[in-house]
C-alpha positions, 0 to 999 in steps of 0.5 A, spaced: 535 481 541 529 488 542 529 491 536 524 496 538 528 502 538 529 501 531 523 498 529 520 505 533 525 510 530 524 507 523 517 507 524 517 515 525 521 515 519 516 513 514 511 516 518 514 523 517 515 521 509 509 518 508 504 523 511 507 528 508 506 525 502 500 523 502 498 530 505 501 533 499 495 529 495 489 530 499 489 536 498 490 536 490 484 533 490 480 540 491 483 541 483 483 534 481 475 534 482 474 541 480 478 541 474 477 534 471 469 530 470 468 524 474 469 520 467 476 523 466 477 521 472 473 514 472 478 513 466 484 514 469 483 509 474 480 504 470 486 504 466 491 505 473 488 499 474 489 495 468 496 497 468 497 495 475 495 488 474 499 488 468 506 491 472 505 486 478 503 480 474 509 481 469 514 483 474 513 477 479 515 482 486 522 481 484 524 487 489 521 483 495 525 477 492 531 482 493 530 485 499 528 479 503 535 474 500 538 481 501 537 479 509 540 474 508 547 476 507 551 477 512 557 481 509 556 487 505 559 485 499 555 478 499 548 482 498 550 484 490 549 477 488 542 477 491 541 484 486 544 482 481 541 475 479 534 479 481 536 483 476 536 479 470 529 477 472 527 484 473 530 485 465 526 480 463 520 482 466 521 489 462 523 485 456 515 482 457 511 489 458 515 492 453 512 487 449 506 487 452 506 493 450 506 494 442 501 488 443 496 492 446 498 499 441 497 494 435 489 491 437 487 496 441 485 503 440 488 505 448 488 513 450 494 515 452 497 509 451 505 512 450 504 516 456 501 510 460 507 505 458 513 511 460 509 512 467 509 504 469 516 504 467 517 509 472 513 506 477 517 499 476 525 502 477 522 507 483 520 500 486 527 497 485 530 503 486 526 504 493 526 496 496 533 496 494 535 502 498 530 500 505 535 493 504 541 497 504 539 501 511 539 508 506 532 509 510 532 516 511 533 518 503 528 513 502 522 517 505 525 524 503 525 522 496 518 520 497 517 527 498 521 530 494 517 526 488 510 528 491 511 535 491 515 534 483 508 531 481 504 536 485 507 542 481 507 539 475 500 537 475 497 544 478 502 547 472 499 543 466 491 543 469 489 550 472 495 554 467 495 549 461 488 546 461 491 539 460 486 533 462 487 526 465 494 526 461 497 531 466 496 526 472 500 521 467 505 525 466 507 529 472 506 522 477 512 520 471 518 525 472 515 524 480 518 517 480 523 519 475 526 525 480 525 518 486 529 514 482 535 519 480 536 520 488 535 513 489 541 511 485 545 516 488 546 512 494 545 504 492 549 506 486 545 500 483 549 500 477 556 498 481 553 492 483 552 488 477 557 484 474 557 478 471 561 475 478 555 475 482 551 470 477 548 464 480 544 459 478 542 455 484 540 463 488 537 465 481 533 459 481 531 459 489 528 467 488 524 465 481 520 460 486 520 465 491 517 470 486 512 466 482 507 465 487 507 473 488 506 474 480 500 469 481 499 472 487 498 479 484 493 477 478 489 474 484 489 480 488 488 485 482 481 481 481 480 482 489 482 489 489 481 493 482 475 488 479 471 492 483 473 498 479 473 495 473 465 491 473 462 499 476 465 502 469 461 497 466 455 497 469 455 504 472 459 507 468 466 511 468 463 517 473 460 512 477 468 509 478 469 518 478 466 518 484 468 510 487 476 513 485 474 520 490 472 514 496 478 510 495 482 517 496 479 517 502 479 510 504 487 510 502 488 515 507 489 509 512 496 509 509 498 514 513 497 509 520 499 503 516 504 504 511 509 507 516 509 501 520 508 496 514 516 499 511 518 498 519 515 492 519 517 488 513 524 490 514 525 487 521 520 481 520 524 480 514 530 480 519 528 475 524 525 471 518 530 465 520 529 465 528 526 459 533 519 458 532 517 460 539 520 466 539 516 467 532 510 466 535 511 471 541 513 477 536 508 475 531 502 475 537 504 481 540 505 486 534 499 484 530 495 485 536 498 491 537 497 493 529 489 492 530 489 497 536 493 501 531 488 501 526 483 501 530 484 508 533 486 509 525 480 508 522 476 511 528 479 517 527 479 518 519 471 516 520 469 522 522 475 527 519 472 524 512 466 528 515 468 535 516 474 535 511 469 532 506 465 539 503 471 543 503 476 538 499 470 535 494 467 539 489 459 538 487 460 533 481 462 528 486 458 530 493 455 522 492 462 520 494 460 521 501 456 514 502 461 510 501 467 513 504 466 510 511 465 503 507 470 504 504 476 506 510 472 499 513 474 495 506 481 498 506 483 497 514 481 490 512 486 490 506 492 493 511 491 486 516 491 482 510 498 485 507 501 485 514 500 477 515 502 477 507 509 479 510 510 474 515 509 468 510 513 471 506 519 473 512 518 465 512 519 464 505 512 461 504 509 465 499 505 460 496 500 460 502 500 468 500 497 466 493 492 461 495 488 465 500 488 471 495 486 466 490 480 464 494 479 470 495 478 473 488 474 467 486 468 470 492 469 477 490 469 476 482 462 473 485 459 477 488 461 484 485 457 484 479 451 481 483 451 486 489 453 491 485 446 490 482 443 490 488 445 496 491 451 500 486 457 501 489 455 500 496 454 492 494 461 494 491 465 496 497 460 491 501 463 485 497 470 488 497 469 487 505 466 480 504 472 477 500 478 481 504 474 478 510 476 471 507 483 474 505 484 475 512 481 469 516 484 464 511 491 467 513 490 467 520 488 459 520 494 456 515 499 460 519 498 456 525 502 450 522 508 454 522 507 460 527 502 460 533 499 466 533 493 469 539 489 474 538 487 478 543 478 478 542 476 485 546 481 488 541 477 485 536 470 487 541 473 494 540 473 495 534 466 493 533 463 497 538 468 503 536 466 502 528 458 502 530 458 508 533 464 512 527 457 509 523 452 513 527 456 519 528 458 519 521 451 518 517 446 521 523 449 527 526 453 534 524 460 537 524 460 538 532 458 531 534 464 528 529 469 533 532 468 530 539 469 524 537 475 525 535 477 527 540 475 523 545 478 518 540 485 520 541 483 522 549 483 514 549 488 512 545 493 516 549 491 513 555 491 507 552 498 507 549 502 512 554 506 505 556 509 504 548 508 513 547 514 513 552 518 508 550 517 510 543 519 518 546 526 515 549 527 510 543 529 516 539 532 520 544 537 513 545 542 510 541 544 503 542 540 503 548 545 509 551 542 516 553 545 521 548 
């Protein structure tokens, strides 16, 4: 069945949402970088990393547990019993991080650390709420509530920094009642409430979404020591304004969001869908949605490249102009990072979560090697540089073990074009002026225009259609 239309219109969907979202927190960081020092700002996200790893590691993914055996069900009321048994697990993960928590107050003199607890609280039930209502089709009020949130979060911050001099506490706080406010609206449509009773409990469906989730807590601990042991290792040997200013390039670097995640929310949902198909058909699908998600994020990181130059002396204040050198590397190591997740997707649409883990593990094992080494070498470029390196291992192994169960070809002068387009993104960023990237740009989207007019117009008449009929 071509479920293009709704992968189509479910993609524009998020990307509305997200991009507003995002957009919203760009355009913070003018008040972010003027407002707060570099070593503020450097302990937030040291601390944000921390919690990250502690939140994902305790929690085991639960939610991608509930939404993919959700996708199972076929009748409406069946899929309580996949949520509810997911849902003991999610208590008992609470259960750990509270105590986690008080262990961590009683050893440790952490900062913030009431604030720190509430906001990953906040973080963990606005997951639930948000896979849960993507599982129900509630898509819609789930890209609404994503913007609503980001703007409750941006008034409150702008509130308690420029007019009430908070500092980094602030950041904690108003993220807090963002995801809160995200949560109430969730729960106005799934009702989560409703759906938990002691009828739905299933030992066998229990056991069967602890196996599949176990892999992705250690899974998370892997990928925290590939992504946040960078942030962790420039604290230590560069100091926290050095992490200041590596936080300002990941801002960037994350702006590839705006292409990726879209399409990633869409892409989940429909390969989560078609996880039990024949295999051949799998193979088809798999090969041509990634060759069309490099081309994607090719045009993507192309164009971010050179905007990152012309946006950057008027969103940036002084204190952090270093940040500039490594945005490029940066964008490069995230785009790397959205590859390497969307593969993640598919092994686990075939609920085969454990090659997740692995190629993640190895991975972490080449970065834990050679942050501390590169970063001695070359400070935060050797940081970013190694990030590249591993992520680059992520990818290649997920590519190579995924052919004993789906054969998937990539299309080489897509790969070809992505080295040459990041070649000369590097040479107009590092070596010419505002005009020069302008340009670019342009003849950027000039290409990916020509490029894609094929896929634009059937995106156009997907969202004019319904069930395939003209309004």
């Amino acid at each position: 069945m071509n479920r293009f239309p709704d992968f189509a219109k479910s993609s524009v969907l998020y990307f509305l949402g997200n991009i507003l979202s995002k957009l919203i927190t760009f355009f913070l960081l003018p008040i972010y970088t003027s407002y707060i020092s570099p070593e503020d700002l450097g302990y937030y996200d040291v601390s944000t990393t921390y919690l990250n790893l502690i939140v994902t590691f305790l929690f085991i993914d639960i939610y991608v547990a509930i939404m993919r055996f959700v996708f199972d069900e076929k009748h409406g009321s069946e899929s309580n019993k996949p949520i509810f048994n997911g849902i003991i697990i999610f208590l008992c993960s609470l259960f750990l991080y509270t105590i986690v928590s008080a262990l961590v107050a009683i050893f440790f003199d952490v900062q913030f650390l009431g604030y720190i607890y509430v906001y990953g609280i906040s973080v963990v039930f606005s997951n639930l709420l948000g896979y849960l209502a993507r599982a129900l089709n509630f898509n819609r009020l789930y890209a609404f509530s994503g913007v609503v949130s980001t703007l409750v979060s941006s008034v409150i911050n702008i509130l308690l920094i420029v007019y009430l001099n908070w500092n980094v506490e602030s950041l904690f706080f108003a993220l807090t009642i963002g995801l809160l406010v995200q949560t109430l609206m969730l729960e106005s449509k799934v009702k989560l409430v409703k759906r938990v009773s002691l009828n739905y409990y299933d030992k066998v469906l229990l056991h069967k979404m602890f196996v599949y989730s176990y892999p992705l807590s250690l899974n998370s601990l892997a990928y925290w020591l590939l992504t946040g042991y960078a942030n962790v290792m420039i604290a230590r040997y560069l100091g926290l304004e050095a992490n200041g200013i590596y936080m300002i390039a990941m801002k960037f670097g994350l702006m590839i969001n705006m292409v990726s995640t879209c399409f990633s929310m869409a892409w989940q949902e429909l390969i989560f869908r078609k996880g039990n198909e024949d295999k051949k058909e799998l193979s088809i699908f798999y090969s041509n949605a990634m060759n069309m998600l490099i081309l994607f994020l090719t045009i993507g990181l192309l164009i971010l490249i050179p905007m990152s130059s012309i946006l950057f002396p008027y969103v940036i204040a002084e204190a952090y102009k270093a940040s500039y050198e490594i945005i490029p590397l940066y964008i490069v190591a995230a785009t790397i990072s959205v590859v390497s997740s969307f593969w993640g997707q598919i092994y686990a649409a075939l609920k085969a979560t454990h090659i997740i883990m692995y190629s993640t593990i190895i991975a972490c094992i080449v970065n834990v090697l050679l942050v501390p080494f590169f970063i001695h070498m070359w400070g935060l470029i050797g940081a970013i540089i190694a990030v590249i390196i591993s992520y680059l291992v992520n990818v290649v192994m997920r590519i190579c073990l995924i052919r004993n169960m789906v054969k998937i070809s990539l299309n080489c002068r897509y790969l070809l074009l992505l080295l040459c387009g990041l070649v000369f993104s590097f040479y107009v960023y590092y070596q010419r002026g505002f005009l020069y990237n302008i340009f670019f740009i342009l003849f950027v989207v000039l290409g990916a225009s020509y490029l894609f007019r094929t896929k634009i117009n059937e995106m156009l008449f997907s969202i004019y259609t319904k069930n395939g009929t003209k309004l």
